[in-house]
C-alpha positions, -999 to 999 in steps of 0.1 A, spaced: -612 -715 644 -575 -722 643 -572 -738 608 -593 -711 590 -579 -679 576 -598 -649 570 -580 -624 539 -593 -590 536 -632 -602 544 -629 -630 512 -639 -668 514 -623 -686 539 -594 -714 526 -582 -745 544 -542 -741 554 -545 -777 554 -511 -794 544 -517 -800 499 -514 -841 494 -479 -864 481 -494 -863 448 -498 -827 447 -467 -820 455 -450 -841 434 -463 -824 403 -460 -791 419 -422 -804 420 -420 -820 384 -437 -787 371 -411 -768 386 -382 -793 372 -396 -787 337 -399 -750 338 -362 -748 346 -353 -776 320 -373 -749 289 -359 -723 302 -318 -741 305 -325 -749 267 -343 -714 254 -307 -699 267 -286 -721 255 -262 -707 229 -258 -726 194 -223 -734 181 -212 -709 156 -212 -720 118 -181 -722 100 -171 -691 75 -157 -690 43 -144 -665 31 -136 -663 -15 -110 -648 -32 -117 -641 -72 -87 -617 -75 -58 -613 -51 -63 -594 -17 -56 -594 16 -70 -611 50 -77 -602 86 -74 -627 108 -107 -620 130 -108 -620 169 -106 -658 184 -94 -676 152 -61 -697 158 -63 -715 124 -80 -715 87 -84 -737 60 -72 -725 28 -82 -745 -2 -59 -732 -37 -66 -735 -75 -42 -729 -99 -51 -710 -129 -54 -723 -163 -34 -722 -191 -43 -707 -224 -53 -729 -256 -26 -732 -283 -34 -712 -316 -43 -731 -347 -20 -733 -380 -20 -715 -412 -27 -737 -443 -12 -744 -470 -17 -725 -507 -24 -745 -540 -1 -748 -560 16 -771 -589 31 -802 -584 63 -800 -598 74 -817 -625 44 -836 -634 24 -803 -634 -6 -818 -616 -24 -794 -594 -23 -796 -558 -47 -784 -531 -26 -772 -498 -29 -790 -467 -45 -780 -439 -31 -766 -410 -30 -786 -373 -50 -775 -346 -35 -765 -316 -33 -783 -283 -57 -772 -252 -42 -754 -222 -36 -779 -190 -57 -774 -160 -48 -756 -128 -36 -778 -98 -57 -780 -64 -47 -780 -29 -63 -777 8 -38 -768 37 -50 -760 70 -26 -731 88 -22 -720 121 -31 -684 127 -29 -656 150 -57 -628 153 -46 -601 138 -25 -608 110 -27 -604 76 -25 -632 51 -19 -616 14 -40 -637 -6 -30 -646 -45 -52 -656 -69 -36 -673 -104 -45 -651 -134 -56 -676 -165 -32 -682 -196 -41 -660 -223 -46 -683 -259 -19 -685 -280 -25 -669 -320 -34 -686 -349 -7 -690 -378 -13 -670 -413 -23 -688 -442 0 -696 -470 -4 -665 -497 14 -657 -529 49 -647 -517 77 -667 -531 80 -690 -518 47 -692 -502 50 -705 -463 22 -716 -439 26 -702 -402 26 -720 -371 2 -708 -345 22 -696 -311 14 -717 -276 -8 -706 -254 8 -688 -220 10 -706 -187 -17 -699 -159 -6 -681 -128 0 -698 -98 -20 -689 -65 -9 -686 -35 -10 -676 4 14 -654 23 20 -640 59 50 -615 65 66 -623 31 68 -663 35 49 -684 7 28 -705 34 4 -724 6 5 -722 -31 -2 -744 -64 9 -740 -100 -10 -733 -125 -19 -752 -155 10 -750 -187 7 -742 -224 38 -754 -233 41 -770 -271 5 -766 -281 6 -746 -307 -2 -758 -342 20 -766 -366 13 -752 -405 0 -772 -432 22 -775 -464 15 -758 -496 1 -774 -520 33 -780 -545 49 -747 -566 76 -748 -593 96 -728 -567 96 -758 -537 80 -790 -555 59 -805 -526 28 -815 -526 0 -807 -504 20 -818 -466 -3 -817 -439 -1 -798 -406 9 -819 -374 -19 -811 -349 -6 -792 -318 6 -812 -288 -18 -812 -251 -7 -785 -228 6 -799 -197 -11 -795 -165 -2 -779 -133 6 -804 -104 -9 -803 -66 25 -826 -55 17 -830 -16 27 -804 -2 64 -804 -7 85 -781 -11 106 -778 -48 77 -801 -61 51 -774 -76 29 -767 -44 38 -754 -5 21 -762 22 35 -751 55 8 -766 75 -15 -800 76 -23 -808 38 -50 -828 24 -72 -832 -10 -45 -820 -30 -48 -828 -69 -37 -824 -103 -49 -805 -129 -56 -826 -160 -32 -822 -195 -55 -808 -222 -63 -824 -251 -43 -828 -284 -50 -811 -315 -54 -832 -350 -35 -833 -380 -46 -809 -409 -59 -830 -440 -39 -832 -474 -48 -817 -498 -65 -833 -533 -45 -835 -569 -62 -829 -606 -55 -820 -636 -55 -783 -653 -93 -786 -659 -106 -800 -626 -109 -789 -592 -80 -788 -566 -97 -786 -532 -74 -776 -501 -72 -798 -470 -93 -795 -439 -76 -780 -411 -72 -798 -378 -95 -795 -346 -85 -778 -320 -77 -797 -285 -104 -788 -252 -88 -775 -223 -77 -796 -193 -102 -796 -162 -89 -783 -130 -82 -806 -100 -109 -817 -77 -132 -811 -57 -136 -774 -65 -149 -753 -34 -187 -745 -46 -181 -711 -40 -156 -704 -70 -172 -696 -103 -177 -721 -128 -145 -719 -156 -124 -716 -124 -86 -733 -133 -98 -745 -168 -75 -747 -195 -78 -727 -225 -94 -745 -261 -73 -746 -286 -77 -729 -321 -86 -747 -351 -60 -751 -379 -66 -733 -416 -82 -752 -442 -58 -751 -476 -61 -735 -507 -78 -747 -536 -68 -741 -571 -102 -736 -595 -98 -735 -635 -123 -711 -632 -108 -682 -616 -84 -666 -642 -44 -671 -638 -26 -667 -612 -56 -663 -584 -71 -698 -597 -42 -708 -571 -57 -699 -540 -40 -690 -507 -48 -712 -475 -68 -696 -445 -55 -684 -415 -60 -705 -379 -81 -694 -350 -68 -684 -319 -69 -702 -288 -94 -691 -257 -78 -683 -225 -75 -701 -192 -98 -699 -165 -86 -676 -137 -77 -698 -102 -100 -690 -70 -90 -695 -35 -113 -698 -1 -103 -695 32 -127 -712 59 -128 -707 101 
């Protein structure tokens, strides 16, 4: 038989041509198979990486990366310190007993500025990286006490944060200010009225905002660089005000004097937005602000002269939040 093969003594099988429809999926199997296979080889597109800078250091440019995208907080600036109050004292010449006045609270620290600028790159170099240290917090003021003549002490401002920035081979190629503390301190609370100065109980003007850093556009001269393709840059904000200290109350010999209340201290300024997720929380925050002293209070019942008591130091002002900066390719 022609059409009948014989394979090492087995069944014989027909060599008989297999059908169209056969085949056709024989084909469409064969199509398939080479499709899965195409797609189990095919190579995913790499994720983007980011790289975070918490403190300043340096940056390698890796193997096949022409350009990064550096995103730059400023650091915050420290709160102002609170004010000393005022002692009590008498009110010269009606001889009326005064409480001293409160001291102001100082102003809070302004908030780093934000920017993103996309550079080009060249694998290989190094890119010194910056990061904005935050504003330490100004001091509070001493309280009034017995010298002669008594005097109240203003708190001190709160320092400026750093600015951060990005280099290659010595040339500033990004940067952004950082938040200022400029004129937030406190300012003292008068006494309360002595036969050396004959005032009564003044109160303590309440420091003034720190101003914030600004994330200007990229522009040079205007408080941020950007020697590449900005975008999303923005301010810090100005922290808040502190308020006034309180006067303080007037009696006579056998009644109570109380001191004034001392002024809140202002909340730091929030850093400009968005934040990269990646930076710790506090990042580019302005300092608080210290609260002002309250006054002294003159009490018949504490024997002469300490039933003219002296006013109460002001707190100190927290520092600003360091600034962060990430680099993504």
């Amino acid at each position: 038989m022609t059409d009948i093969q014989r394979i090492s003594g087995g069944r014989p099988h027909s060599k008989a041509a297999r059908s169209p429809a056969a085949r056709a999926t024989v084909a469409m199997a064969g199509v398939v198979g080479s499709l899965a296979l195409t797609v189990g080889l095919a190579t995913p597109a790499s994720a983007a990486t980011t790289r975070t800078f918490t403190i300043s250091g340096t940056f390698t440019v890796p193997t096949g990366v022409t350009s990064v995208t550096a995103v730059l907080v400023g650091a915050g600036a420290g709160g102002g310190g609170g004010a000393g109050a005022g002692r009590a004292g008498i009110l010269f010449p009606t001889g009326t007993n005064q409480g001293g006045g409160g001291g102001g609270g100082g102003g809070g620290g302004g908030g780093g500025a934000r920017i993103s600028c996309t550079l080009p790159v060249t694998p290989g170099q190094t890119l010194t990286v910056t990061v904005g240290g935050g504003g330490a917090g100004g001091t509070g003021g001493a309280g009034a006490d017995t010298a002669t003549p008594p005097a109240p002490r203003n708190g001190t401002a709160g320092v400026a944060g750093g600015r951060s920035a990005l280099t290659v081979g010595g040339v500033n190629r990004a940067s952004v200010p950082g938040g200022d503390g400029f004129l937030t301190e406190g300012r003292g609370g008068g006494n309360g009225g002595n036969p050396f100065i004959g005032v009564g109980g003044e109160l303590g003007a309440g420091g003034f905002p720190g101003q914030s850093g600004t994330g200007g556009g990229g522009l040079l001269g205007l408080g941020s660089i950007c020697l590449g393709v900005p975008s999303g840059n923005s301010n810090g904000a100005n922290g808040d005000a502190g308020t006034a200290g309180t006067y303080g109350t007037g009696a006579a010999d056998s009644a109570l004097a109380t001191g004034g209340t001392g002024g809140a201290g202002g909340t730091g300024g929030t850093p400009g937005t968005p934040l990269p997720a990646t930076c710790p929380t506090g990042t580019g925050h302005g300092g608080d602000a210290g609260n002002g002293g309250d006054g002294g209070t003159y009490d018949p019942a504490i024997p002469m002269p300490n039933s003219y008591g002296p006013g109460s130091s002001g707190t100190a002002g927290t520092p600003g939040g360091n600034g962060c900066v990430t680099l993504t390719y």
